[in-house]
N, C-alpha and C positions, 0 to 999 in steps of 0.2 A: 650595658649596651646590648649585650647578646640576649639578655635575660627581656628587655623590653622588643625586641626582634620580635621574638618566638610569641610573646605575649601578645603583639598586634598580629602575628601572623595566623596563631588560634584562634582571636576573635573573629578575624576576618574568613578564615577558612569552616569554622564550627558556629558560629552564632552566638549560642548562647552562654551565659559566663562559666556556668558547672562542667559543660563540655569543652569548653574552651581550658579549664584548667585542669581538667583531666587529659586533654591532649597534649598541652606545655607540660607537666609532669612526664607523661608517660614516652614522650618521643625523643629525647636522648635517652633511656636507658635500656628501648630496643637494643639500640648498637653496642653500647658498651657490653652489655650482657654476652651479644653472641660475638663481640671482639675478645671476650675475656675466654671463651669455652673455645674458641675457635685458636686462639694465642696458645693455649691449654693443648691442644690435640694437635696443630705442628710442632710444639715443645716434645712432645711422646717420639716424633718422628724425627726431628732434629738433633732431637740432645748428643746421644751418642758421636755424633760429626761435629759436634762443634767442641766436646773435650777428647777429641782424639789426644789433645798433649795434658791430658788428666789420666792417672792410672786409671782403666776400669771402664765398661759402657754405664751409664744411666747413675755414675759415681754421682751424689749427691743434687739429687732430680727435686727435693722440698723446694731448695731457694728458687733453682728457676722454675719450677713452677707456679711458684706464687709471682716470683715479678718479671716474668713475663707473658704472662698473663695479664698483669694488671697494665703492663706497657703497652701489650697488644689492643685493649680494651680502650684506652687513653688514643692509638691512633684511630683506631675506626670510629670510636665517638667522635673525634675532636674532627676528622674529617667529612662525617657526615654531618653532622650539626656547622661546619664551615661550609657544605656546599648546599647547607638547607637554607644558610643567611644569603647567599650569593643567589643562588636561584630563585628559593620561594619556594622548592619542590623536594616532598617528603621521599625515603624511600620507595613508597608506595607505587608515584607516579613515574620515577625516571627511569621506567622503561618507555610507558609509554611517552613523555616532553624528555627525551635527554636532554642533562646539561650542557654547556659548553665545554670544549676542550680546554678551553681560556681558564671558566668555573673551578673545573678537576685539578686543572694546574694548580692554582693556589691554592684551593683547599688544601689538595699534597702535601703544598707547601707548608700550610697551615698546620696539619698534622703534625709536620716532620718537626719540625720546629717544638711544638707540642709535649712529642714525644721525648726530643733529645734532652729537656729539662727534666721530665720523671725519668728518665733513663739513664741520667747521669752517674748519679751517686752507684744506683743497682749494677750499671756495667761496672764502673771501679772496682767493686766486691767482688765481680766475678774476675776479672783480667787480676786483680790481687791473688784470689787464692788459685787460680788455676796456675800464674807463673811459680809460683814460692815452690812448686815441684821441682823446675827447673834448676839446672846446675847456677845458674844465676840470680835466680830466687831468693828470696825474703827467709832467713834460716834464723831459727834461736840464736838468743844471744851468745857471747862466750863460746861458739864453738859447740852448745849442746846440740842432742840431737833432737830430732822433729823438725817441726814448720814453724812459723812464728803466727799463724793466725788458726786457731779452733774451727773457726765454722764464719758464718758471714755474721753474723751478732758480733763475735767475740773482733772480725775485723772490723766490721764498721765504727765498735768502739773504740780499738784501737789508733786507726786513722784520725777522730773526733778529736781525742785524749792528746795525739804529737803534733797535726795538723790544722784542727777546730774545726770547723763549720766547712771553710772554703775549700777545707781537702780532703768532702766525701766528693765533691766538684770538680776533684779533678781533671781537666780533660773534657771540658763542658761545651769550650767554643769549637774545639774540634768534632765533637758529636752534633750542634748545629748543623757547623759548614758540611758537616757529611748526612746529616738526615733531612734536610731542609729539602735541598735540591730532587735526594733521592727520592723520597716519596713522591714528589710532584713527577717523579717520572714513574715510577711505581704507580698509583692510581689512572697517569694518563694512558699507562701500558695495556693496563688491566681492561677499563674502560673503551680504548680504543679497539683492541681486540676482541671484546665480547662483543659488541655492534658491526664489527666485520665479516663475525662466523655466526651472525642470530638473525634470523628476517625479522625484520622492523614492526615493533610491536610486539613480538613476542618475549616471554624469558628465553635465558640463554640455559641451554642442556646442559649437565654434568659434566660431558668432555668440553664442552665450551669453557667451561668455567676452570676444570683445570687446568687446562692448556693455556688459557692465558694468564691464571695466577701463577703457574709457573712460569713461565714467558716474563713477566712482570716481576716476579724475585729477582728473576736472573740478571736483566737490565737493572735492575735495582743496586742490585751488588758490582756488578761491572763498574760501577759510577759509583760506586760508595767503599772499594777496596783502597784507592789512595789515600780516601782520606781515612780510613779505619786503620791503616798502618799506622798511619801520623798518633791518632785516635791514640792506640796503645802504646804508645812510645810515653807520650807524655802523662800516662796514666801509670806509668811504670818510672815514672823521671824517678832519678835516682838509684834503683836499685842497683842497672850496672854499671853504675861508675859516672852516669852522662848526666848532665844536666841539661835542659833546656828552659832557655825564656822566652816561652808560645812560639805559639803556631810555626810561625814562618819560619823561627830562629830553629825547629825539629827539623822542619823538610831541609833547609839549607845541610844542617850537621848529616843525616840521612843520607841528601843524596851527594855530597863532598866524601862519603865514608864508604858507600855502597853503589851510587849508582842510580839512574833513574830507576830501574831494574827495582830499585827496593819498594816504587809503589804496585807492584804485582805480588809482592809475598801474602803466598794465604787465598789467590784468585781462583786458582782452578775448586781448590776445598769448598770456598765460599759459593762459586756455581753449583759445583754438585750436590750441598747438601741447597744452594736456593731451592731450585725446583722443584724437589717434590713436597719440600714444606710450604711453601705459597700455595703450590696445588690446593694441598690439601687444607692448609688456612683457610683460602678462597672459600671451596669449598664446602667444607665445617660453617663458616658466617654465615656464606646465601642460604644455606638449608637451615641453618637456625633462626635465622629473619622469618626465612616461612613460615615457620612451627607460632615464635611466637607473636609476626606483626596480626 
């Protein structure tokens, strides 16, 4: 369906059939390209804040740098090519026709959704080996010492090997219910802000642009911390002792144990490192769209 969109939408827009299918080739991997370089260059400035609870800065930078990169790459495609079906309008033009705020909303949405499927299994990996440090942690068997997972290969197979298929998945609908929403506020944040601080028509400037993709992390994560607690709980089922059966049956045991209190753990961390990594996400994608639309 998306693939015969783009098809009538090149023929319509390009005329001829050679140009027409040089455009439907080449206009999704704009985004993805500078999604993936740009995922790439907030990961550089990220990493360190997000395993504060991993010995070390920059402790083991290969995994997330390949996948999230590739997740970053998957939201800005999957978002731009969602608000190119909605609209009809390439990155090219929506400075000059911006979309709807309606458009960006689902796109968001579209993204998020998008994303939390390829993001699944990859967060598992990471929330695995980053807890197994923890006094509560995943530890050799018998009492030896070390960790019980290698490296993210050695867990991923692990996981495959006791749980199959459905428990690299861990934790799936909860990455949904929490990126779904986010993103479509994420993109609206982004979006509405840069038409706020840009005179009409024109691009938007450097500090335009980071100000509001940071601005736009920030809100992001505000709204996406409750459910990112839930998120790792149940991606961690079992290790200390808890079990839960989805979703609801987490928040219930969570907040009977702890407290509404328990969907703020991890909030103020998650604002401070949002912002200057959107910043500069932001950032890094617009000026690589430049270079290569």
């Amino acid at each position: 369906m998306r693939f015969s969109f783009r098809l009538r939408y090149a023929l319509h827009r390009h005329g001829s059939p050679v140009q027409s299918l040089r455009a439907l080739l080449t206009m999704p991997v704009e985004e993805f390209v500078a999604g993936w370089i740009s995922g790439a260059v907030g990961l550089a400035l990220g990493h360190p804040m997000d395993t504060v609870k991993v010995l070390g800065f920059f402790k083991g930078m290969s995994f997330p740098l390949l996948s999230v990169a590739l997740v970053n790459s998957v939201l800005f495609g999957a978002y731009s090519n969602a608000l190119l079906y909605l609209s009809a309008t390439h990155h090219h033009d929506r400075r000059a026709k911006p979309p709807s705020y309606a458009h960006v909303f689902t796109a968001g949405s579209f993204s998020g959704l998008m994303q939390a499927v390829v993001l699944a299994p990859i967060d598992l990996i990471k929330v695995r080996l980053q807890n197994q440090l923890h006094s509560y942690g995943l530890r050799s068997p018998a009492g030896a010492s070390g960790t019980q997972y290698r490296g993210p290969v050695h867990c991923a197979a692990s996981i495959f090997r006791k749980e199959g298929v459905m428990g690299l998945f861990r934790g799936t609908w909860a990455l949904v219910l929490r990126d779904t929403p986010t993103m479509a506020i994420y993109f609206l944040t982004y979006t509405s802000l840069c038409q706020a601080m840009t005179v009409q028509g024109r691009e938007p400037g450097p500090m335009t642009v980071l100000v509001a993709g940071g601005c736009a992390g920030t809100a992001s994560w505000i709204l996406a911390t409750p459910m990112d607690v839930i998120k790792a709980r149940l991606q961690m089922d079992g290790v200390k002792g808890v079990s839960y059966h989805g979703v609801l049956d987490c928040i219930r045991i969570s907040v009977r144990h702890e407290g509404p209190q328990v969907f703020l753990k991890g909030l103020a961390l998650n604002c401070i490192r949002a912002f200057p990594v959107n910043a500069v996400t932001f950032l890094s994608y617009e000026t690589i769209l430049k270079l290569i639309c």
